[in-house]
N, CA, C and O of each residue as an XYZ file, in Angstrom:
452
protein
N      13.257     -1.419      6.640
C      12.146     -0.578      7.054
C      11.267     -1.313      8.058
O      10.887     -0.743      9.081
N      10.932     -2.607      7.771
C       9.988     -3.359      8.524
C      10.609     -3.542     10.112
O       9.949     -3.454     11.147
N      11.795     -3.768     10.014
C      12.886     -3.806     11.319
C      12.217     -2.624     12.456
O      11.582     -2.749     13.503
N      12.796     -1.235     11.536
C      12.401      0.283     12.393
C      11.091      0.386     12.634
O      10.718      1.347     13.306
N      10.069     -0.617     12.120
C       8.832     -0.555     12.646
C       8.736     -0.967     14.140
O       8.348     -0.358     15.137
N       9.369     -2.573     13.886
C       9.300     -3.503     15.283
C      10.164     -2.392     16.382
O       9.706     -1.835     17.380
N      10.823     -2.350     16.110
C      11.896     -1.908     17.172
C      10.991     -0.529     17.446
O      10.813     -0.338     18.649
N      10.500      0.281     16.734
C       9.667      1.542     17.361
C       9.184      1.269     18.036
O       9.463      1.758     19.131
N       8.014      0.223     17.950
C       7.000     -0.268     18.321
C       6.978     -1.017     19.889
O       6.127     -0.961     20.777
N       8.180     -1.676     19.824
C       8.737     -2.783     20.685
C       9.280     -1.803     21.559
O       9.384     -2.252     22.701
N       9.618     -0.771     21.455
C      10.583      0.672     22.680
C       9.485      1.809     23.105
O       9.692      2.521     24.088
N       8.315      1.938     22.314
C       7.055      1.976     23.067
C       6.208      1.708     23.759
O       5.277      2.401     24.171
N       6.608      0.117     24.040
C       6.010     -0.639     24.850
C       4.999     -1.307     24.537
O       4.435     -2.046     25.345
N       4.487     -1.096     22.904
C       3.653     -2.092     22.497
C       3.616     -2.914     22.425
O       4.563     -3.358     21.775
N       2.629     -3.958     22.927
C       2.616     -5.118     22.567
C       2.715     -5.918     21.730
O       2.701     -5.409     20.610
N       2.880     -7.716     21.752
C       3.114     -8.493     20.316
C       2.038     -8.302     19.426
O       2.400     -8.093     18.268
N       0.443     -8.314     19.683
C      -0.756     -8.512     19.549
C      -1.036     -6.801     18.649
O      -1.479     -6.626     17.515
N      -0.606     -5.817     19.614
C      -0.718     -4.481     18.707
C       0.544     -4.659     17.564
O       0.422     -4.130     16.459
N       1.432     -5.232     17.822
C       2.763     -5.022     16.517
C       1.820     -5.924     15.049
O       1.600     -5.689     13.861
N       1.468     -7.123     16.144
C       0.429     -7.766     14.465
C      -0.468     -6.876     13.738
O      -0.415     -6.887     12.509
N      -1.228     -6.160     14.298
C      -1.971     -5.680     13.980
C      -1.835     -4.432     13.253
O      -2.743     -3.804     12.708
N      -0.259     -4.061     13.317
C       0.318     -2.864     12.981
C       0.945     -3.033     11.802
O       1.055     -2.111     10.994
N       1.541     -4.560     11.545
C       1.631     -5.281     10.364
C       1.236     -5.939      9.794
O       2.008     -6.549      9.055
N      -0.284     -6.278      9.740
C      -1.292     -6.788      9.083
C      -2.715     -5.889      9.667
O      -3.487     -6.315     10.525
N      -2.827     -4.519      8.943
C      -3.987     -3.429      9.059
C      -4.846     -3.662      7.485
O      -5.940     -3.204      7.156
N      -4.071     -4.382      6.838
C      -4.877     -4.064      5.451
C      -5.801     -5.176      5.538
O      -5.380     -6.303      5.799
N      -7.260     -4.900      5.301
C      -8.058     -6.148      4.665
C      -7.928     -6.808      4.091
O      -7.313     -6.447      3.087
N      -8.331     -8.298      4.131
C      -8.122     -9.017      3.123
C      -8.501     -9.158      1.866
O      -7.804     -9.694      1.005
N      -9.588     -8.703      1.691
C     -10.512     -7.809      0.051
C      -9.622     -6.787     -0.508
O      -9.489     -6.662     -1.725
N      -8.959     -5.996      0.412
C      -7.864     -4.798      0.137
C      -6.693     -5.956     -0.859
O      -6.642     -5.823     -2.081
N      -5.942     -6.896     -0.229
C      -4.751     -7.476     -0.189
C      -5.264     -8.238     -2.207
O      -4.760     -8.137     -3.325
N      -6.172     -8.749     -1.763
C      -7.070     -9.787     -2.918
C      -7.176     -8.658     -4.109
O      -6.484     -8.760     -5.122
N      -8.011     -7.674     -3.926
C      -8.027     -6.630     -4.893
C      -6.847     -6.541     -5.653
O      -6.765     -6.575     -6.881
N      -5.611     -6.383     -4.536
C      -4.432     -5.264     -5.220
C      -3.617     -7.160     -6.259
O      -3.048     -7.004     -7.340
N      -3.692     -7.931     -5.936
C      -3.345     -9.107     -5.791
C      -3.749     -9.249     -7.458
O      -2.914     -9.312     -8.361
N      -5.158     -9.282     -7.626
C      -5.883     -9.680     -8.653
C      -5.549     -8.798     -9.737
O      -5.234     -9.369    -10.781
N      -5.540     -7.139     -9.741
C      -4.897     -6.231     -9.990
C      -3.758     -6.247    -10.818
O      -3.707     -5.826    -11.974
N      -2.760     -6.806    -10.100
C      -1.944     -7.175    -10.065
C      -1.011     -8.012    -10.860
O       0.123     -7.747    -11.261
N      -1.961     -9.418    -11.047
C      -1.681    -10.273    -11.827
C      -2.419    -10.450    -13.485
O      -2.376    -11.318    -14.357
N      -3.237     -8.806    -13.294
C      -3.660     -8.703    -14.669
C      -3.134     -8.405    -15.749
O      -3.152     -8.797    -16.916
N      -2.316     -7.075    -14.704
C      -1.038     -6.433    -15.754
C       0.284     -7.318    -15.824
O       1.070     -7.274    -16.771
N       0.438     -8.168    -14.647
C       1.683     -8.753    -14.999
C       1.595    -10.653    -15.351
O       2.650    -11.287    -15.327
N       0.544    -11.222    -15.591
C       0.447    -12.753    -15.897
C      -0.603    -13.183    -15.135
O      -1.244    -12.368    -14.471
N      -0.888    -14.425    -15.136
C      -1.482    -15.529    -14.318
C      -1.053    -16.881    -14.108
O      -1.590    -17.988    -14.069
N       0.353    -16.305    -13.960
C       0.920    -17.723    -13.609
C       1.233    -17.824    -11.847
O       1.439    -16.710    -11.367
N       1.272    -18.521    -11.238
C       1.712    -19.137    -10.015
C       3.122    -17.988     -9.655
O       2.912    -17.052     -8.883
N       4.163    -18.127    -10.127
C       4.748    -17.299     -9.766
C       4.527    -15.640     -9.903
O       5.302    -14.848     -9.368
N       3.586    -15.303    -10.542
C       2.862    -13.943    -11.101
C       2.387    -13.571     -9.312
O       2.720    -12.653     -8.563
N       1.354    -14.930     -9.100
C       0.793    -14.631     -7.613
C       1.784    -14.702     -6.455
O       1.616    -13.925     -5.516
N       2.695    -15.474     -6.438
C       3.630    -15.419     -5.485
C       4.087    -13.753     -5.328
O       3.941    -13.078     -4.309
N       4.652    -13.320     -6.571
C       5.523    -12.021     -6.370
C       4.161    -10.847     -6.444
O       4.315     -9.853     -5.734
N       3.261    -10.905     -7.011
C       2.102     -9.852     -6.131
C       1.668    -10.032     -5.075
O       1.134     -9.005     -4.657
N       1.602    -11.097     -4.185
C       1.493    -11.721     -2.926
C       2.573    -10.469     -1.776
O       2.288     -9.639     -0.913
N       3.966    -11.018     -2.468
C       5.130    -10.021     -1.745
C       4.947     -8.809     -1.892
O       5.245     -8.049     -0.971
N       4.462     -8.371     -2.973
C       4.269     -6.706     -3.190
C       3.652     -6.061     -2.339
O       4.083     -5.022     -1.839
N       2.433     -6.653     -2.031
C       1.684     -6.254     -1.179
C       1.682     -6.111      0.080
O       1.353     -5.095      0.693
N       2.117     -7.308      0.600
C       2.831     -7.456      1.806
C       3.899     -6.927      2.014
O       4.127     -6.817      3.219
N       4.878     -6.441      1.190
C       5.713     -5.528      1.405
C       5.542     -3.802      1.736
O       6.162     -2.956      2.380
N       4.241     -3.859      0.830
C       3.943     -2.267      0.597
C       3.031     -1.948      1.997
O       3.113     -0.858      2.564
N       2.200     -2.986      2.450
C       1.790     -3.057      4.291
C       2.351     -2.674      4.821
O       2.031     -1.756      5.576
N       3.880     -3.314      4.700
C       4.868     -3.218      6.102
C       5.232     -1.771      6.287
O       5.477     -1.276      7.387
N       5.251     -1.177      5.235
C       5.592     -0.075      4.966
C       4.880      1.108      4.874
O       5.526      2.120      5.145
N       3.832      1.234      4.593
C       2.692      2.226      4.282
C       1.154      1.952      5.034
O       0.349      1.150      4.562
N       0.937      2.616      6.063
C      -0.534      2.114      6.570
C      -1.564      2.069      6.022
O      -1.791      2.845      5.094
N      -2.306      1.327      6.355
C      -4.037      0.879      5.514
C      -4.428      2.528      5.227
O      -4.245      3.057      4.130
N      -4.816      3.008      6.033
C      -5.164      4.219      6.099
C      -4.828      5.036      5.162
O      -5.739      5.607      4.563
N      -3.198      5.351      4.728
C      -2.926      5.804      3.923
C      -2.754      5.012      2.361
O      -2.884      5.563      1.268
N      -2.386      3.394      2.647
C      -2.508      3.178      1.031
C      -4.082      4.371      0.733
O      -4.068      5.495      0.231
N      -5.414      3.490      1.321
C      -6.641      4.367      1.032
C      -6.282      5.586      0.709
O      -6.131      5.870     -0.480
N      -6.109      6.392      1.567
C      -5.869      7.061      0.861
C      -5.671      8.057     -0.320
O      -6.330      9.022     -0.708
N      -4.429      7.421     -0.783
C      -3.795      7.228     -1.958
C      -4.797      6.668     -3.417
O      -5.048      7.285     -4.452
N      -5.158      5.442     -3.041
C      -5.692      4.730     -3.621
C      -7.256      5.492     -4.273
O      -7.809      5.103     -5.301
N      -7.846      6.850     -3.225
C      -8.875      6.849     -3.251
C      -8.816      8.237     -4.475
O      -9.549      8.467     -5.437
N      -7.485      9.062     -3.879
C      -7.167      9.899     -4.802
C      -6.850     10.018     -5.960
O      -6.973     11.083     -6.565
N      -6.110      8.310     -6.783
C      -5.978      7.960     -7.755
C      -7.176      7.631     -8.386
O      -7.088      7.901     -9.584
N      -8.078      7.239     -8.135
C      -9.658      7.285     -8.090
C      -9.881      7.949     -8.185
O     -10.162      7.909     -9.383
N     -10.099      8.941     -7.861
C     -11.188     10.505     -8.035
C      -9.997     11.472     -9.455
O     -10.296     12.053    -10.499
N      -9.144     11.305     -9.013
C      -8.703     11.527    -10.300
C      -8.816     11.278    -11.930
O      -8.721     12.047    -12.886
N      -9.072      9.795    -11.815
C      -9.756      9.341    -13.632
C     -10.790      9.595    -13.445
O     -11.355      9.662    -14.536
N     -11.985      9.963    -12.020
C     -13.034     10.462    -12.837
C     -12.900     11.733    -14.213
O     -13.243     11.681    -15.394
N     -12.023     13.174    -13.115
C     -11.960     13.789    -13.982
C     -13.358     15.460    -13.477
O     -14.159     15.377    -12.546
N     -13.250     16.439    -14.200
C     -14.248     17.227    -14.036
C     -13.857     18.447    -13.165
O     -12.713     18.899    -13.213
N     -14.857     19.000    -12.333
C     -14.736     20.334    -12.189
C     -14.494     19.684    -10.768
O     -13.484     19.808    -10.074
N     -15.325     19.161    -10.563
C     -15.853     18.998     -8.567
C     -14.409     18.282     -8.090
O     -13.859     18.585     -7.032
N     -13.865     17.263     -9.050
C     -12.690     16.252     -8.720
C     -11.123     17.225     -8.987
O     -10.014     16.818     -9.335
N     -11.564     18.536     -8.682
C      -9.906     19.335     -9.223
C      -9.111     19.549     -8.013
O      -7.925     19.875     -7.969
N      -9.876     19.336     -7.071
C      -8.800     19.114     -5.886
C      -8.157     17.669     -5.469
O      -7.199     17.594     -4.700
N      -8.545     16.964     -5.833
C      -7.100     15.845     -6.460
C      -6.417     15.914     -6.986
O      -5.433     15.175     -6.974
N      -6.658     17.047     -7.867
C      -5.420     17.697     -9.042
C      -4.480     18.247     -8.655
O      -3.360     18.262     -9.165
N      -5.030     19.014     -7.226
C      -4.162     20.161     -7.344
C      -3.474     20.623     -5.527
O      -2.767     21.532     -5.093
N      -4.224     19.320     -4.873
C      -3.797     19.579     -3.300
C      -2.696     18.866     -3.223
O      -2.529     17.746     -3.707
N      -1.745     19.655     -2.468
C       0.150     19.269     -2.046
C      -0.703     17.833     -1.231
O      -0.239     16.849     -1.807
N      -1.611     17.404     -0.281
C      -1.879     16.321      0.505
C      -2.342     15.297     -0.369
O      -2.508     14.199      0.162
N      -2.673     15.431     -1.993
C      -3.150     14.459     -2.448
C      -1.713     13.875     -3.232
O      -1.274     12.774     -3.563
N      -1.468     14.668     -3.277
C       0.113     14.835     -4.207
C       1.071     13.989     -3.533
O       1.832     13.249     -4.155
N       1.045     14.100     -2.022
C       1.625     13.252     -0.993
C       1.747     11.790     -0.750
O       2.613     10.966     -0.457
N       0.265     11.863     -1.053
C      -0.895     10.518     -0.167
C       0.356      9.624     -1.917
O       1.352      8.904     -1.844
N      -0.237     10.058     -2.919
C       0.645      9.212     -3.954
C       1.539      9.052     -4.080
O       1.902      7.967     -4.534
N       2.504     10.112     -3.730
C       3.935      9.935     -3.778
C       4.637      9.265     -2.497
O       5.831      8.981     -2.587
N       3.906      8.990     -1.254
C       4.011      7.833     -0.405
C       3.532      6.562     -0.864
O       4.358      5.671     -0.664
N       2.623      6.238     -1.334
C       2.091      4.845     -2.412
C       3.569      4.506     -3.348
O       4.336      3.544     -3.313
N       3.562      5.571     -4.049
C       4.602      5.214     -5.376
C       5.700      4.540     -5.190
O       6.076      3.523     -5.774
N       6.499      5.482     -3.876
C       7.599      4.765     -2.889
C       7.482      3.660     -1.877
O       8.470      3.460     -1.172
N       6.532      2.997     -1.726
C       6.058      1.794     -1.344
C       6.047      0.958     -2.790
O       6.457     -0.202     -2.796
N       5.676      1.440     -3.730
C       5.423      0.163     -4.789
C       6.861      0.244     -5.603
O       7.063     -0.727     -6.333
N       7.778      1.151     -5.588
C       8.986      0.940     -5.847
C       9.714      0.121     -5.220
O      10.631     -0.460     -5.799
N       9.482     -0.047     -4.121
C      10.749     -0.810     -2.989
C       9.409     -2.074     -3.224
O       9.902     -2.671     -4.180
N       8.463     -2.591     -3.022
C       7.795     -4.185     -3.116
C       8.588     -4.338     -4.529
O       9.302     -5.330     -4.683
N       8.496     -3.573     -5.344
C       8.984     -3.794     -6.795
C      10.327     -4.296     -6.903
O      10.544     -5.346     -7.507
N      11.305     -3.587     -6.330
C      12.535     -3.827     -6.018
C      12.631     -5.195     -5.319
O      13.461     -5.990     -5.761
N      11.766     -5.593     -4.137
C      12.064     -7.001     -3.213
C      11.453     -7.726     -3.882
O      12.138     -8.728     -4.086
N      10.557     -7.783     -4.334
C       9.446     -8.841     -4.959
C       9.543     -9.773     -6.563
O       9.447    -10.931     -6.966
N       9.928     -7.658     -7.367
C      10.228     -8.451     -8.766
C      11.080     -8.855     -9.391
O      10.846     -9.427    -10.456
């Protein structure tokens, strides 16, 4: 997947400087969050951080900042819960935004764990 990025990218005529930036869009508070996250549910050992390290960086290469958010924001408004939060429930675009996340954290899952 990360390949069909470069090569899109690279036959568009983008530059090296936009391709970085196209593969490193997520913050570093973003990366740290999911990281910390991460190593709650699965250990705190050294190799715990190594392979949430890859997850993440895998799930970048693959899914834009924009949309992890997203995703991320909809899974959020969802455990609030309530009347006002029912269109997280129930919009095909929120439904999306996650089921693009999910398939990003399947395949880091797959390379990583």
């Amino acid at each position: 997947m990360r390949w069909a990025v470069i090569l899109t990218l690279m036959a568009t005529g983008a530059g090296a400087q936009d391709l970085a930036a196209r593969l490193n869009d997520y913050p570093t508070e973003a990366r740290a969050d999911y990281i910390f996250a991460c190593m709650a549910m699965n250990g705190q050992s050294r190799e715990v951080l190594r392979r949430c390290a890859c997850s993440i960086d895998e799930i970048a290469a693959i899914l834009p900042y924009e949309d992890y958010l997203a995703a991320e924001t909809v899974l959020s408004m969802r455990r609030v819960g309530g009347e006002r939060m029912a269109v997280f429930n129930s919009a095909p675009s929120a439904d999306n935004a996650i089921a693009a996340l999910r398939r990003a954290q399947a395949e880091a899952e797959l390379i990583c764990f």
